[in-house]
N, C-alpha and C positions, 0 to 999 in steps of 0.2 A: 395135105399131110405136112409137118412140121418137122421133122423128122427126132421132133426128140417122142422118147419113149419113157421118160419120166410119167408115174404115174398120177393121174388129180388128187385122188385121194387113197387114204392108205386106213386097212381094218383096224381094229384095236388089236388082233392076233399079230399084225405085221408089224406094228410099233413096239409091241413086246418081241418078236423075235430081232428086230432091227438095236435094239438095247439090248439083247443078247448076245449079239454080233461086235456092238461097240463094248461091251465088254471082255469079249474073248469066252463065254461062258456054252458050255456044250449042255449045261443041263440048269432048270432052274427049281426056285422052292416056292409057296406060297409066299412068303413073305415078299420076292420079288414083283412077283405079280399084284399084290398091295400096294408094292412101293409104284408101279407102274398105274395102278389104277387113283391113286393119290396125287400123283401128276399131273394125270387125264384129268382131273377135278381142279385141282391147281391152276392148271392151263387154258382148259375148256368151261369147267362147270358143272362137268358131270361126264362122265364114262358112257361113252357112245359106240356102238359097233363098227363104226366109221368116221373118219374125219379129213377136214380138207388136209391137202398134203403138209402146207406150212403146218400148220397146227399138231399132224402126226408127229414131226420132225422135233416141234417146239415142246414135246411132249416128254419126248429123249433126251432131251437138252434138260429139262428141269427133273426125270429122273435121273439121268446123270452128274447134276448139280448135289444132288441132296441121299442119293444111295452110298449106305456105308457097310453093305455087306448084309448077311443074314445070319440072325442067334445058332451057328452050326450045332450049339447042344440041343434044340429042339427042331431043327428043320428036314424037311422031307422029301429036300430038292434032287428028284431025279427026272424032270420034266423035260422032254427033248425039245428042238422048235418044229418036230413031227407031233407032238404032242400038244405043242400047243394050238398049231394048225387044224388038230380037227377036235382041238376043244376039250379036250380031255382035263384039263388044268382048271375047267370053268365047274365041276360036278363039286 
């Protein structure tokens, strides 16, 4: 045992609520979750249910780089990161 407890890898649910977290944001919209899935592509190549940990992280960083908010006249965002956890965000 190493004793660190950092995880290898991290789901697509946890890099969006991890971007939720570095934002300060209790609730989110579809559009964020775009902007997070347009990263994952960005970064990876494609949107995967899992990724190694650097890459989950590197994920955050390029939506973090390029997120400027969502259109609040059309957005729908009351997504919790309980809501995203068990996918509700994804119907």
């Amino acid at each position: 045992m190493t004793g660190d407890d950092s995880p290898v890898r991290l789901t697509h649910r946890q890099v969006t609520r991890i971007a939720m977290a570095v934002w300060g944001y209790v609730e989110i919209c579809r559009f964020f979750t775009l902007a997070i899935e347009d990263a994952a592509i960005c970064v990876h190549g494609c949107v995967e249910p899992d990724y190694p940990l650097e890459t989950g992280l590197a994920i955050v960083k390029a939506f973090s780089n390029t997120w400027q908010g969502c259109p609040t006249e059309v957005c729908d965002g009351n997504w919790t990161p309980i809501d995203i956890e068990a996918g509700r965000h994804e119907q």
